[in-house]
C-alpha positions as CSV (number, residue, x, y, z in Angstrom):
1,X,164.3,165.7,133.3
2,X,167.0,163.3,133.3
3,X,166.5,162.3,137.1
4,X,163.1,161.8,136.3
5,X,163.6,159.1,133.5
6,X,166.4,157.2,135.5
7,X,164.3,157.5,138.1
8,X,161.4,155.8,136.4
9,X,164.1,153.3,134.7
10,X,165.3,152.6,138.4
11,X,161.6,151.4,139.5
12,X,160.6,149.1,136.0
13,X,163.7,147.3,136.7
14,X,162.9,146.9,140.3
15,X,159.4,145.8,140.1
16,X,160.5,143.2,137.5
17,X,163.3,142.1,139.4
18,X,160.6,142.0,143.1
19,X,158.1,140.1,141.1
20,X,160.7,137.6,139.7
21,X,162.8,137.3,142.7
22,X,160.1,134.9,145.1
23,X,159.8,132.5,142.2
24,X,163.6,132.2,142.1
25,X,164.5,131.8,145.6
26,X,161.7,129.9,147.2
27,X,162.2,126.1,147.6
28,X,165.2,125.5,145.0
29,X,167.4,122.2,145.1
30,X,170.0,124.5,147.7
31,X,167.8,123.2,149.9
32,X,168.9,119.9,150.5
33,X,172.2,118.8,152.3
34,X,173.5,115.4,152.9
35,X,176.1,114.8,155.5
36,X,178.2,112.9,154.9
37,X,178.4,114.0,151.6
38,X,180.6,111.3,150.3
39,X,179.5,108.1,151.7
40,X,180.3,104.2,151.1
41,X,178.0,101.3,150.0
42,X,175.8,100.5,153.4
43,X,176.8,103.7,155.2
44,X,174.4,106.4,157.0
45,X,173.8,109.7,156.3
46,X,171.8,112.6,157.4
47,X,169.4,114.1,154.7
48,X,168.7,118.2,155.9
49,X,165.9,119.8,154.0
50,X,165.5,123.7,154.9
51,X,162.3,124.4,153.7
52,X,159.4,125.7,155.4
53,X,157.1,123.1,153.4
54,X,159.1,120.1,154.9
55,X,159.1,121.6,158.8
56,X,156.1,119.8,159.9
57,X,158.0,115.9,159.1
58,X,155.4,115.3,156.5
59,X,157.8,115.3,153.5
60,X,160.0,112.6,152.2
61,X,163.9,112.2,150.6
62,X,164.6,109.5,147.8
63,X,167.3,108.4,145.6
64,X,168.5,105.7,143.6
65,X,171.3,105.1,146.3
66,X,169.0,105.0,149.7
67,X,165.0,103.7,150.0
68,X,162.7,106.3,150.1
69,X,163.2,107.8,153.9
70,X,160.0,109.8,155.0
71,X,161.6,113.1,156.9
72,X,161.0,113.8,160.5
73,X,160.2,117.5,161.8
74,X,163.6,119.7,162.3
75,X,164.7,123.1,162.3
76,X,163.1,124.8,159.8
77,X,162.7,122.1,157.7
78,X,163.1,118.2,157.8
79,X,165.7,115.4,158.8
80,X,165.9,111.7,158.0
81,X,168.7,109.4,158.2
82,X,169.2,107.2,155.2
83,X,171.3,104.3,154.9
84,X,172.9,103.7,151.1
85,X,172.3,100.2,149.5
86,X,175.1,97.9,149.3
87,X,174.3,97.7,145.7
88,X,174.3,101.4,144.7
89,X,176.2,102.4,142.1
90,X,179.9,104.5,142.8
91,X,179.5,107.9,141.8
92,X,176.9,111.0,142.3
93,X,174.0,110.4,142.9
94,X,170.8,113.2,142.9
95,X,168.3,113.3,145.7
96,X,164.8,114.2,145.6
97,X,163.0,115.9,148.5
98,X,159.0,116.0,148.5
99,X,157.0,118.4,150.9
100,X,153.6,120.0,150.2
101,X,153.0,118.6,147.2
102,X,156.2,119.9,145.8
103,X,159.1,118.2,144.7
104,X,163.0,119.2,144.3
105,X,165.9,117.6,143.3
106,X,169.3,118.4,144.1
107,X,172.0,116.8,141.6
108,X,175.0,115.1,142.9
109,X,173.9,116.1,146.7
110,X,175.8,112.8,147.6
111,X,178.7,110.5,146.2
112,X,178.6,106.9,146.9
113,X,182.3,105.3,147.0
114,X,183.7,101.6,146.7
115,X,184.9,100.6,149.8
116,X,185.1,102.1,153.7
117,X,187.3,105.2,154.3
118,X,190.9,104.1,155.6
119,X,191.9,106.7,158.1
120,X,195.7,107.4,157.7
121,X,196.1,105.6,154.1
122,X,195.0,108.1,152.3
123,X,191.3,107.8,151.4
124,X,188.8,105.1,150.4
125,X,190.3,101.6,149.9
126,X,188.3,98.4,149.7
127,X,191.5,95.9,149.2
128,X,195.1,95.9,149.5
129,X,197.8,96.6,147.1
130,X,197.7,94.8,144.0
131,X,200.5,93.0,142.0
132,X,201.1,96.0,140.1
133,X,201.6,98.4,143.3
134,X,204.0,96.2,144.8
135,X,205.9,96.1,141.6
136,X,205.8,99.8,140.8
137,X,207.3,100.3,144.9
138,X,210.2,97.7,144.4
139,X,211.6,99.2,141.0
140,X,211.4,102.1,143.2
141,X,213.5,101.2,146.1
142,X,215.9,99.1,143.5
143,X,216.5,102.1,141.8
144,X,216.9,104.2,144.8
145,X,219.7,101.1,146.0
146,X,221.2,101.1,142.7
147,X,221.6,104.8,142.3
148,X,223.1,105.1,145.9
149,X,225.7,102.7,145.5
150,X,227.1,104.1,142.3
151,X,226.8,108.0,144.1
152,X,228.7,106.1,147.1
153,X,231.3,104.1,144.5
154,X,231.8,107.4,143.1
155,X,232.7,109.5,146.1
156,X,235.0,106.9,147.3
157,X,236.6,107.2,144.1
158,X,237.4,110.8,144.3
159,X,238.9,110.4,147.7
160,X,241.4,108.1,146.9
161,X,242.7,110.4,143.8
């Protein structure tokens, strides 16, 4: 009796979880990938969408950062190349992807930076160092001078006794 009933437990929980799960996984926001995903004002990037709706290049990508970029045919789904405005705001940024009459939005797919990337400095940087840097890195090395003397006046002292 008690196999019976979990049993017939086991199969109203699966049939609600069969007939909810296609509604939940087809064409979510997961869909879309931008590479690079962090990007600087007039840079390219590449704009996947993995979606069966989008494989025949009929769809289109769009955010407030790029123009809207009509996707070409793909893997199975669609690629386009965008290129980010020089006016886009820093930041995240959503991107919408339209195939079949259906639309998605990922949030934050891509994240639009000042300046270019430095390689070797350390990140993004669109200017040198400012006023303030340079004075932060001198009380630096005067205090590094300052204390090394008095460690070195120190020691001298202590041979000499």
């Amino acid at each position: 009796m008690r196999t019976t009933r979990t049993l017939a437990v086991t199969a109203v929980a699966g049939a609600f979880i069969g007939l909810a799960a296609p509604a939940a996984s087809a064409w979510d926001g997961s869909t879309i990938s931008v590479s690079p995903s962090t990007i600087a004002r007039g840079g390219t990037a590449s704009v996947t969408v993995n979606a069966h709706e989008c494989a025949n290049g009929s769809g289109k990508v769009s955010s407030n950062a790029f123009p809207t970029t009509h996707l070409k045919s793909g893997g199975s789904g669609g690629v386009a190349n965008v290129t980010i405005h020089h006016s886009a705001t820093p930041g995240p940024h959503s991107v919408t992807a339209t195939c079949g009459g259906q639309s998605v939005t990922r949030d934050a797919a891509l994240t639009v930076i000042h300046g270019g990337v430095r390689g070797g400095l350390g990140g993004s940087s669109s200017t040198g160092a400012t006023p303030t840097d340079i004075a932060i890195g001198g009380g630096l090395v005067t205090a590094a001078l300052v204390g090394g003397g008095v460690f070195w006046m120190r020691r001298r002292g202590d041979s000499k006794a």
